[in-house]
N, C-alpha and C positions, 0 to 999 in steps of 0.2 A: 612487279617484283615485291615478295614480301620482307617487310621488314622483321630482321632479328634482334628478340630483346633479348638483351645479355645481361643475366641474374649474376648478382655477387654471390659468394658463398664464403661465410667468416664460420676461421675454422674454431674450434673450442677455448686454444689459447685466448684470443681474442673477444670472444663470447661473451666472458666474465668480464670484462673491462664497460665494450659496451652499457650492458644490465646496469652496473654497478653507476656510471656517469648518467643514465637514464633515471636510474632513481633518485641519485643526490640532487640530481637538478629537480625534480618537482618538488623535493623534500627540502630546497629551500622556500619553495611557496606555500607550501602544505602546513613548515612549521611559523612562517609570518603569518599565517592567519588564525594559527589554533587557539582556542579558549577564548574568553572574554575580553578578556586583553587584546586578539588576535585584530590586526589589521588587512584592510582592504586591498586587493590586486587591480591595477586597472588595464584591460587588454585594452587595444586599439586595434582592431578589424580592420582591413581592405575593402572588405564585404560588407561590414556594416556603415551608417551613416554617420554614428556617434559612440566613442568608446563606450565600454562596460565596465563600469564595479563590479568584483563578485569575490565571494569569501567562502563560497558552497565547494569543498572540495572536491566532489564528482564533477561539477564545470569547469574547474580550472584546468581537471584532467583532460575534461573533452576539448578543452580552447586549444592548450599547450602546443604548439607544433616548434620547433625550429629546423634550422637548415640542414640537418643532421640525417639524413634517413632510417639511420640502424636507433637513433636513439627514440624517434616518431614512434618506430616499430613497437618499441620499448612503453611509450605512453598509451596504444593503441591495447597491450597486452594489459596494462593497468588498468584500463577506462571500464573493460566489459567487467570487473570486477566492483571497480566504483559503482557502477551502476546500477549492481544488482543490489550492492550494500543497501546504498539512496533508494532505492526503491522497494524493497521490504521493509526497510523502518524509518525513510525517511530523515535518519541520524547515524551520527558513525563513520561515516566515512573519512574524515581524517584520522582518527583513533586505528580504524583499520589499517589504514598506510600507514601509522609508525610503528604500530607493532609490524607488520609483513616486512615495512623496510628493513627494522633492526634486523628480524629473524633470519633474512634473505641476506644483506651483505653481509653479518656473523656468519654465516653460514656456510658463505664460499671460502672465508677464511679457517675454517675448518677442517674443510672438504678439500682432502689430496687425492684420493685415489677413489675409484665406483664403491668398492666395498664399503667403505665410510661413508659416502652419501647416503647410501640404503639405511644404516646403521643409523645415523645423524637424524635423516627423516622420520625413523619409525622414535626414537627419542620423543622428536618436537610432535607427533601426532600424537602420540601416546599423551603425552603433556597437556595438549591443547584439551583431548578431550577429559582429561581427570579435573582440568579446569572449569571445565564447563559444569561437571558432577556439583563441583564446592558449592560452584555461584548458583546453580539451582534450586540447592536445598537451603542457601541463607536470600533469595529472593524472596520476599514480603509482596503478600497477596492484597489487589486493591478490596480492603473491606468495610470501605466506608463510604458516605458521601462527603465527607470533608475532605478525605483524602482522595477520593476521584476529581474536586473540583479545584484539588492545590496542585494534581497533575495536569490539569487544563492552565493553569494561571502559570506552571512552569516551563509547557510548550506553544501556547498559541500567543501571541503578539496580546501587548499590555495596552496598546493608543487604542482609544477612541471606546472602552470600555467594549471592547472584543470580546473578553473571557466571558465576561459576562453575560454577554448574549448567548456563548455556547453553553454555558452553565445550566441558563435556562430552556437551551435545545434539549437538553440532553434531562432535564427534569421531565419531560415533555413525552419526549420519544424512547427513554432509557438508554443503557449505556451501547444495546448491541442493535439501537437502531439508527435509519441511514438519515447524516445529514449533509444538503449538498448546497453548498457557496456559489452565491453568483453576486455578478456585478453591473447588474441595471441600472439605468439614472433612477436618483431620489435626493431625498432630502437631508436623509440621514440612514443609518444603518437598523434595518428591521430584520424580525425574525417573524413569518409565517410556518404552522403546524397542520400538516396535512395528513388525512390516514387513508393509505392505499395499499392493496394488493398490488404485488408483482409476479409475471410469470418470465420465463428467459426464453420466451420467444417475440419477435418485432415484425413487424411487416414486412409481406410475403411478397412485395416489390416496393425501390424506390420511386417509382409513380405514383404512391400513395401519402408520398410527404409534403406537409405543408410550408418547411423552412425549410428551402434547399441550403441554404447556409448550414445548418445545424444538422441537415437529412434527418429533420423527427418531423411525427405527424400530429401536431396538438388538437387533438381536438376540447372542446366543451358541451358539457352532458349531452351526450352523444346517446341515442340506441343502439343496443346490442343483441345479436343475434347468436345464441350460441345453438350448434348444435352435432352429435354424433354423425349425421349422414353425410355422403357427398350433396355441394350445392349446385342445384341447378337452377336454372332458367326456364326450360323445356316446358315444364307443368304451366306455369304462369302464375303461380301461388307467389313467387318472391317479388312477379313484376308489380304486383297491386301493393307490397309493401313500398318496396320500392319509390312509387309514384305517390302516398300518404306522402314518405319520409322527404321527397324534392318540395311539397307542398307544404310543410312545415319547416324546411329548413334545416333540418338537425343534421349533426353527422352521425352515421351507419359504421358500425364494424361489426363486421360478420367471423366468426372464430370456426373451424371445423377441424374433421382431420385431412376431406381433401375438395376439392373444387374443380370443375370440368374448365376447359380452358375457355370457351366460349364466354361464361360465364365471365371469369375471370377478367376477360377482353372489355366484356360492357361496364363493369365495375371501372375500370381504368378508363375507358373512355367518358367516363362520364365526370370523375376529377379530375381528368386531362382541361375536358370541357368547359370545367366550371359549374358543374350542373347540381353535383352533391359532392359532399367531403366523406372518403370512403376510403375503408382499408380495411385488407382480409389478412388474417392471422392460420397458419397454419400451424395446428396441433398434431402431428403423424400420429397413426397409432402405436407406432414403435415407442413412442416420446415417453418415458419415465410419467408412468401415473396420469397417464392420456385421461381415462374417464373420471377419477377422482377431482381431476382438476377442470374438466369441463362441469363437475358436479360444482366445485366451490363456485368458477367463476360466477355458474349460474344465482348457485347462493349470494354471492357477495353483492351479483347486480339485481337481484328480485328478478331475474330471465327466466321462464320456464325452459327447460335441458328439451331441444327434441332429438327423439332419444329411435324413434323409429318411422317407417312408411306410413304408419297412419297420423302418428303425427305432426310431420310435412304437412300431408294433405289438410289438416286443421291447423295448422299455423295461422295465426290472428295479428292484430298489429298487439293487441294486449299480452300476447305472449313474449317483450321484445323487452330486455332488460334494459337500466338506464343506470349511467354513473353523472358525476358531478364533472370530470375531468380525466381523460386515457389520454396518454404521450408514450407514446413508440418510437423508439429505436429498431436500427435493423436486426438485434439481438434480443431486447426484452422489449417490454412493457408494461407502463404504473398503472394501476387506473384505481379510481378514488370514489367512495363509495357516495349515494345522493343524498340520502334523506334522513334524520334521526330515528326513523323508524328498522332504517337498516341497522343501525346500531348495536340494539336488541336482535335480531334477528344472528348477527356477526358473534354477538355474545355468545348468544345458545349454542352456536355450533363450535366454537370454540369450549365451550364447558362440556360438547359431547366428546370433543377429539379429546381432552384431558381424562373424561371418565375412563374412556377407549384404551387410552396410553396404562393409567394404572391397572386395568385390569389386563393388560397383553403379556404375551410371553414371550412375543421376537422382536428381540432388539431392536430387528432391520426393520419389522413394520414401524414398531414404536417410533424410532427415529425416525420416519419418513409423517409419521400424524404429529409429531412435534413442529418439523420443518412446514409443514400445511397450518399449525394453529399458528404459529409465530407468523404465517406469511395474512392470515387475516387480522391478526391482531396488528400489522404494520403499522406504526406512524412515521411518517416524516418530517422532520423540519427542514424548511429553505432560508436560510441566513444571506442577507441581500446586502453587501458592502458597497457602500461607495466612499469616495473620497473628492479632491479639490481639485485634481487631474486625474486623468485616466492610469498617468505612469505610475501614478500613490496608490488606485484602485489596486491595477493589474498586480503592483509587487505587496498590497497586503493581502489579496486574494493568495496567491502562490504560498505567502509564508504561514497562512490559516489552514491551507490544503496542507500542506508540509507538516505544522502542526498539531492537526489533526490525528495525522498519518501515524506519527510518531505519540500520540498521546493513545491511541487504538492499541497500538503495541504493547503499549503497560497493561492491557488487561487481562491479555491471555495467557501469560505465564509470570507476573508479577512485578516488582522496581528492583533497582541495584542504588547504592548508590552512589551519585554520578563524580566527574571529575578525578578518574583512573583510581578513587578510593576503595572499589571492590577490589580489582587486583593487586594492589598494596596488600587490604586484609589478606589475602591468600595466597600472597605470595610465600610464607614462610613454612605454612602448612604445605604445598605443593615442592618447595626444594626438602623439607624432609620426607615428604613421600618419593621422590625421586631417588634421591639417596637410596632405601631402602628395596625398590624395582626396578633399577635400570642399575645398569652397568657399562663399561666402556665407553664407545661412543655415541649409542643413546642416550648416555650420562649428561657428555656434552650436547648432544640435541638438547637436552633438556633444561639444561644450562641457559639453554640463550633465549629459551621461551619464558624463563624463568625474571631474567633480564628488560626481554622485553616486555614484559606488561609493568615493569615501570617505565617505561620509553614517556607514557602519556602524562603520567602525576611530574614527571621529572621536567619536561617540555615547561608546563604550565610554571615550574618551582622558577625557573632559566627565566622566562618573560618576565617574571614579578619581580627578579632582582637584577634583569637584564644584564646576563651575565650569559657566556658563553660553555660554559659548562657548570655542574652541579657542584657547590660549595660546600665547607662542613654544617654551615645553618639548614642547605637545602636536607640531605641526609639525616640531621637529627627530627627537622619536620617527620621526612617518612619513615624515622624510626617511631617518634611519639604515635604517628597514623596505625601502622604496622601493632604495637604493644599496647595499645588500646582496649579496653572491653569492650564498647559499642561501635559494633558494626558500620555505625554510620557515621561516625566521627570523621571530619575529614581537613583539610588548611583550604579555607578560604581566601584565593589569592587577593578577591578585592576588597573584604575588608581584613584582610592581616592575620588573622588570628585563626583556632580550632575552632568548629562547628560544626552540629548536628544534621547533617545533608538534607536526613527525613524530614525533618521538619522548615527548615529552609529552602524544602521544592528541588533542593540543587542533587536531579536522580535521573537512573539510566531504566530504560525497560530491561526486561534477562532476555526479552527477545531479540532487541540490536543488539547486545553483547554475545549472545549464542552464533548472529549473525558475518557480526565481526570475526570473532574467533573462528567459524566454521569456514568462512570465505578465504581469511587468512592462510589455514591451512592448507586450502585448497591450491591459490596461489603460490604459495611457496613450496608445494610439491610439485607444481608446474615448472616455477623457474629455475630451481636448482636441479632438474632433469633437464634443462637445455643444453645439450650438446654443440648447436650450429645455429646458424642465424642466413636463411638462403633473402635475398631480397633482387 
């Protein structure tokens, strides 16, 4: 007999209630931890062994549960929003919950009838985005190295002389190349510089990986075979390489567009076996820049390209390119050039794709021999943390990824800056634009959007003088912020007084505030169209 589940269904009266109790309850955790001041939540799992500190407003959202269903529901609809925040700028995400919060329960108090809501929305959209116009164009562009390395000293963790090792990653490998954090045993915290091509293809089975833990395939200066034709066996030309390369020991990666199965089979069986360390990469010919890119590879490892039937049949072991270091994933793979002599080689071809680029006339080519010179000029740095337990590793690891994350942001569309001091500045300019293009009750949409983006400077003003609501000290602060001439002026809660954000580190990217604001709206045209709540 089957069983029937019986769904609740809460009708709109109710709706609003729910929402409303759903939000106030995170928002009293969201706002004990905000700012500097902000203090620490300790869950206690069932499931876990040992409680959790945590102050990251996106986990608290994903912990949250109580015994409530309708209001679960209610955290579940917040979380996918947190998340997306935390994870394009790795910052922001409580900033975003109070402005949504404010927006969303002003909102319902508002909102009597559909007409109004419509009305109400197109207000607060409207608003949000002439918002976003102001902060764009007073966003300051990173144009320095002083000022790119007071962005790192303002996002990545200060122990153990941190910044400083990314300082000099990033002197290393420039600002838009890749660096990646791990946490191997050692002695202390090192920075190794490596230069490699990448392509975003990985091995063409996991039978070719050498850490099933990791599913990557490491190898060390390995031979390479690159070539245009399908690979076979059949001829017997690959089995004499083959049998050199089990004789020497090295590892073999063969790159094509395709491979006969058979083939295929003995390759696998033979690092099944143990016999050689082997992995085939396939390049389709469909693939974006197929032969350009079997052309680089071949450049970048001294490979000769075979490129046809006759040159198969001369395939030599001398025609077999070599790197210093290839790690595959099932999606890409680095692989790192061998000798100083490739160097010069890597130069020239680089200095042809730049001739190539100024003399072109399509963008699309241009763009795509810019993305090829950049991908040979690659450097990487690996920044190797460790600490005195693994649980000090793991959580400075995370908060350097984090970071990072959020220090990468400031580059591509500029700072703000931080501690809710841009929307102060513009809030008074955007209630006089309002005034002027809205009317009615887009008026008041716009009112409350207006409102809330000081939800954030106001919060932090409440912690500093621990006080439950905003005083006449609090408000004369965000008058002086507000009637300021420099932009960046802002009340530094913990040492007391005005100061220069810019120069004090204390700054937002315009890309988590774009983020913030654009997510915001999103959410809030979502929940003030909830009509019913089915569970």
């Amino acid at each position: 007999m089957k069983s029937i589940n019986h769904q609740h269904i809460i009708n709109s009266n109710e709706v609003q209630t729910y929402l409303e109790r759903g939000i106030k309850t995170l928002a009293i955790l969201i706002e004990e931890t905000y700012g500097p001041l902000g203090k620490n939540i300790l869950f206690d799992e069932k499931k876990s062994l040992s409680p959790e500190l945590l102050k990251n407003g996106s986990k608290i959202t994903c912990k949250l549960r109580t015994r409530n269903q309708f209001e679960n529901l209610i955290f579940l609809l917040l979380e996918d929003s947190f998340q997306k925040v935390n994870n394009l700028s790795a910052d922001g995400a409580k900033t975003f919950f109070l402005i949504s919060s404010f927006i969303i329960l002003k909102g319902f108090k508002n909102i009597v009838q559909n007409s109004e809501r419509v009305e109400i929305l197109a207000g607060i959209k409207k608003t949000i985005h002439y918002s976003l116009k102001l902060l764009h164009d007073k966003s300051q562009p990173i144009n320095s190295k002083n000022f790119w390395n007071q962005i790192l000293d303002s996002y990545l963790p200060n122990e153990q002389a941190v910044s400083n090792l990314f300082k000099q990653a990033y002197d290393k490998v420039g600002k838009s190349g890749q660096i990646i954090i791990t946490d191997e045993p050692g002695d202390s915290n090192t920075l190794t510089i490596q230069r490699g091509l990448q392509i975003q293809r990985g091995y063409f089975s996991p039978y070719f990986v050498t850490d099933t833990k990791k599913m990557i395939a490491n190898f060390d200066k390995p031979y390479l075979l690159i070539t245009s034709q399908k690979i076979s066996l059949d001829d017997g030309i690959l089995i004499i390489i083959l049998e050199q390369l089990i004789y020497e020991k090295r590892p073999f990666l063969l790159i094509s567009p395709d491979i006969e199965e058979s083939t295929l089979s003995t390759l696998i069986l033979n690092k099944v076996n143990g016999i050689l360390d082997v992995a085939y990469i396939k390049i389709p010919e469909d693939f974006n820049y197929h032969k350009v890119l079997l052309e680089d590879l071949a450049i970048y490892t001294k490979a000769k390209l075979i490129k046809s039937d006759r040159d198969w049949r001369n395939l030599k072991y001398s025609d077999l390119g070599q790197a210093q270091k290839v790690i595959l994933t099932k999606t890409k793979t680095m692989i790192w050039a061998e000798t100083n002599l490739q160097e010069k080689i890597i130069e020239k071809k680089c200095q042809e794709l730049k001739q190539q680029i100024l003399l072109g006339n399509s963008d699309y080519e241009n763009e795509k021999k810019e993305e090829r010179r950049k991908n040979f000029k690659g450097t990487n740095a690996t920044v190797n943390l460790v600490g005195i337990t693994d649980l000090e590793t793991s959580d400075l690891k995370i908060r350097c990824n984090r970071g990072l994350l959020g220090a990468k942001s400031c580059l591509y569309e500029g700072v703000l800056p931080g501690g809710g001091t841009s929307f102060v500045q513009i809030n008074e300019e955007i209630e006089n634009w309002s005034r002027t293009n809205l009317y009615g009750n887009s008026l008041s949409g716009s009112k409350i959007v207006v409102t809330a983006l000081l939800a954030p400077i106001g919060l932090l003003l409440k912690s500093q003088t621990k006080t439950t609501s905003l005083n006449s000290k609090n408000f004369k602060i965000i008058d002086q912020i507000r009637k300021h001439e420099n932009f960046y002026i802002s009340y530094d809660i913990k040492d007391n007084n005005l100061k220069d954000m810019y120069t004090s580190g204390i700054i937002d990217s315009f890309k988590s505030i774009k983020i913030i604001l654009q997510t915001s709206k999103s959410l809030v045209s979502s929940i003030l169209s909830i009509a019913n709540l089915i569970i």
